[in-house]
C-alpha positions in Angstrom: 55.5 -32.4 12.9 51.7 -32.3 14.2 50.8 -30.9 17.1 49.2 -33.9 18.2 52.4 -36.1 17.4 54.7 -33.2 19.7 52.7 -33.9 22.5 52.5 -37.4 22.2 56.3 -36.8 22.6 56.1 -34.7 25.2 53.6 -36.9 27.7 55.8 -39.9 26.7 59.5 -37.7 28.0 57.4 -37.3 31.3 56.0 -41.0 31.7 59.5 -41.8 31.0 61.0 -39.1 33.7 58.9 -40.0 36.2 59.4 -44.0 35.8 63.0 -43.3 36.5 62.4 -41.0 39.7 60.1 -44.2 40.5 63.0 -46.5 40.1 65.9 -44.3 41.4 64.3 -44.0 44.5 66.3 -45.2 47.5 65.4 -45.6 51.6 61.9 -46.2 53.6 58.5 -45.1 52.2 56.2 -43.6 54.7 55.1 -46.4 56.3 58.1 -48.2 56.7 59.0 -44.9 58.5 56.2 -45.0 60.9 57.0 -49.1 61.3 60.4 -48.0 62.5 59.2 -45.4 64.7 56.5 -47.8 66.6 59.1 -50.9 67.1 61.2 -48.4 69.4 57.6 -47.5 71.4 58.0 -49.7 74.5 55.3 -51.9 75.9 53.0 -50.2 77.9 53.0 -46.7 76.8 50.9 -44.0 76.5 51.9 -42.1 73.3 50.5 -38.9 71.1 50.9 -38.8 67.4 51.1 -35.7 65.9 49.9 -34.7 62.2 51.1 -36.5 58.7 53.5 -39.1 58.9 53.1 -40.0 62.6 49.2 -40.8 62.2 50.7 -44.0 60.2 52.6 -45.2 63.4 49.3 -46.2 65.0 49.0 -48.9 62.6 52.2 -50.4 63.9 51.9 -52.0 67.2 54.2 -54.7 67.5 52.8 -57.9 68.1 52.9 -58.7 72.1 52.8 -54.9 73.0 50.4 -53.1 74.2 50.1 -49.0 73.5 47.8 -46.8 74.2 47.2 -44.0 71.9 46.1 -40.3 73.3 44.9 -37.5 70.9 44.6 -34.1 72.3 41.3 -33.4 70.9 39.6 -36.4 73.9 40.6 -39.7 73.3 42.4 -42.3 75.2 42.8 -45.6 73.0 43.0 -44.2 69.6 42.7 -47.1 67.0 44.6 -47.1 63.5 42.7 -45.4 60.5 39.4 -47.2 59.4 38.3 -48.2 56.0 36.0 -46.0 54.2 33.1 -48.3 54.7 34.0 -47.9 58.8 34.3 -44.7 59.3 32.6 -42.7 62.3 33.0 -39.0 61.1 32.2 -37.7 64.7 35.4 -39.9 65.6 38.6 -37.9 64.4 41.8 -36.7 66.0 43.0 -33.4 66.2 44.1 -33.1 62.8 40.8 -33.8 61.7 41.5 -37.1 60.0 38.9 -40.3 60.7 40.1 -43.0 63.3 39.3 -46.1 65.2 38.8 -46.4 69.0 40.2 -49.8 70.7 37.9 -52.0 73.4 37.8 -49.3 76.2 38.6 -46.4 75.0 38.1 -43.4 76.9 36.8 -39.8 76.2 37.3 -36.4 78.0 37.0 -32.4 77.5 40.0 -31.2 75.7 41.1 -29.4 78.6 41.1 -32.5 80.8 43.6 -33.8 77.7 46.0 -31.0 78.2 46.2 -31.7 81.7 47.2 -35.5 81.1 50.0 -33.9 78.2 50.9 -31.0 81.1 51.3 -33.5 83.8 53.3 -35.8 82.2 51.0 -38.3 82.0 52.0 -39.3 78.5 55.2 -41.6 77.5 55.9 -41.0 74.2 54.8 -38.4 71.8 55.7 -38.6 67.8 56.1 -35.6 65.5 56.6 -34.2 62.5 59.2 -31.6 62.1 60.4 -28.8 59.7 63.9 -28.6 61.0 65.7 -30.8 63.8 69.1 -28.8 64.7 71.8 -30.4 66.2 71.2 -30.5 69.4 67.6 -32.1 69.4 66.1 -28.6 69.3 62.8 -28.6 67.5 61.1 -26.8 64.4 57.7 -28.1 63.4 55.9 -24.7 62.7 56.4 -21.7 60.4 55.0 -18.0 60.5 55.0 -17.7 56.8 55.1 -21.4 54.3 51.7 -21.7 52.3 52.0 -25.6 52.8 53.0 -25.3 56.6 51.7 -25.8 59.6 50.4 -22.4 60.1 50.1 -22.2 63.9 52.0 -24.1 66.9 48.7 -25.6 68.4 49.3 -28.2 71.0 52.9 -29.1 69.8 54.5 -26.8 72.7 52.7 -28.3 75.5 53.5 -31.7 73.8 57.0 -31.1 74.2 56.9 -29.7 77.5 55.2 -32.5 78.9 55.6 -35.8 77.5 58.9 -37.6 78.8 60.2 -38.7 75.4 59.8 -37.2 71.8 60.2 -39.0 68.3 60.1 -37.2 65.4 59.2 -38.5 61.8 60.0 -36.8 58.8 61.6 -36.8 55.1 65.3 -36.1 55.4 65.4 -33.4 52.8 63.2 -30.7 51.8 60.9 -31.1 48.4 64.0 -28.8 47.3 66.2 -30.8 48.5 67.3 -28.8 51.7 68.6 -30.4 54.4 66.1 -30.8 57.7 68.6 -32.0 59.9 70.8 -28.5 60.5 73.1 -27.3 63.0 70.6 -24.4 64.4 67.2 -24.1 63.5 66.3 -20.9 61.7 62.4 -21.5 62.1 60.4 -20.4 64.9 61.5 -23.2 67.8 58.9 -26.1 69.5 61.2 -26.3 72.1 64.7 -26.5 72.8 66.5 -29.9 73.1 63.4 -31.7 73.4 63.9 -34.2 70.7 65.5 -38.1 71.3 65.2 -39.8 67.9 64.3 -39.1 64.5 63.1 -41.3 61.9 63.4 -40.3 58.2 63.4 -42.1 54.7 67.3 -42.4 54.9 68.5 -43.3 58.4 67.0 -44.1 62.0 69.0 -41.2 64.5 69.9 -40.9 68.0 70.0 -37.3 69.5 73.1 -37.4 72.2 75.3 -35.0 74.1 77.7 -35.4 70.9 75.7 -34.8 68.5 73.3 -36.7 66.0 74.1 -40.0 65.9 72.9 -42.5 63.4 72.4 -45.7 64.7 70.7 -47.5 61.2 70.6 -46.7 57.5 68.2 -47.7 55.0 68.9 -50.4 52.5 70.7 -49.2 50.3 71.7 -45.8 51.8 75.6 -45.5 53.1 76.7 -43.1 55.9 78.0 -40.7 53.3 75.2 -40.7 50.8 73.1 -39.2 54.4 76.0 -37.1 55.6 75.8 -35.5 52.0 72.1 -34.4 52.6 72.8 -33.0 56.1 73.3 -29.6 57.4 75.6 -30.7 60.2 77.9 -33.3 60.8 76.6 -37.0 61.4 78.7 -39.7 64.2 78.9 -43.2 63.1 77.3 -45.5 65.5 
């Protein structure tokens, strides 16, 4: 056989592999995530995104509410992402990714937007997170991943300060570790801090009890997500 002919076969094995990871795939894509997380944002708020996934949830207002969005870096009525043929490259948030501003939006020194975060001025904050233990407590940094976040930034005032935090994230690890564990062995955000978390699987409420999950994807059951957690679920 040709070499030409074995790696015909060979790119056609792949195509093939990853058409059926394509198809297998079960629970919500990123932005059906971020949808989730912004229909539980009440009317009114004033609410931080953090970096990744929760950038999405500014596209997401639902119709009749009003939310304003706050990014540490100095901006008070942060607008969803532009189009490429909109964008304003002075006009960013703090991870450095291009966005909008809405009709009266307002901008400040980034200490005068720590002092709003610090103050509890700020409603709602969404985050991503490397681990989410049990108990709500918080892991969205490491010391040591390549591909992590390499430093805490604003995160720990964030949770400090704003009354209620969301996280978004994927439910397993790209290795397929769990996220959602009894203790967190990463460096901790803060302890308890977290109320509900959002991933690709299930929508879940932190209480006194436990983790408790209170929707599941289509096409997810309680045991397929029990099976890719490292504590123990409660049925809502």
């Amino acid at each position: 056989m040709s070499n030409l002919t074995m790696s015909s076969l060979f790119m056609s094995k792949i195509s093939q592999h990853n058409h059926e990871d394509a198809s297998d795939k079960i629970g919500w894509d990123r932005e059906q995530m971020a949808q989730k997380a912004a229909q539980d944002i009440p009317d009114g708020a004033y609410v931080n995104l953090g970096i990744g996934i929760p950038e999405k949830v500014a596209r997401y207002v639902p119709e009749g509410r009003e939310v304003i969005y706050h990014t540490e870096n100095g901006l008070l009525g942060m607008g969803p992402t532009p189009e490429d043929d909109e964008i304003d490259f002075e006009l960013i948030n703090a991870g450095k990714k291009p966005v909008s501003a809405i009709a009266g939006a307002a901008y400040f020194h980034h200490a005068d937007s720590f002092a709003m975060i610090r103050g509890k001025h700020i409603d709602v904050c969404v985050l991503g997170a490397m681990q989410v233990s049990a108990k709500g407590d918080l892991a969205n940094w490491s010391t040591g991943a390549v591909d992590a976040i390499p430093a805490v930034g604003g995160a720990m005032d964030l949770v400090a300060g704003v009354k209620t935090i969301f996280v978004i994230t994927q439910h397993t690890t790209k290795q397929g570790e769990p996220k959602l564990i009894e203790h967190c062995s990463y460096p901790l955000t803060g302890q308890g801090v977290v109320s509900r978390i959002y991933t690709d699987l299930a929508v879940i409420k932190v209480t006194e009890r436990g983790l408790e999950v209170v929707e599941l994807a289509p096409g997810v059951d309680f045991d397929y997500v029990q099976q890719r957690t490292g504590c123990e679920l409660l049925r809502s």
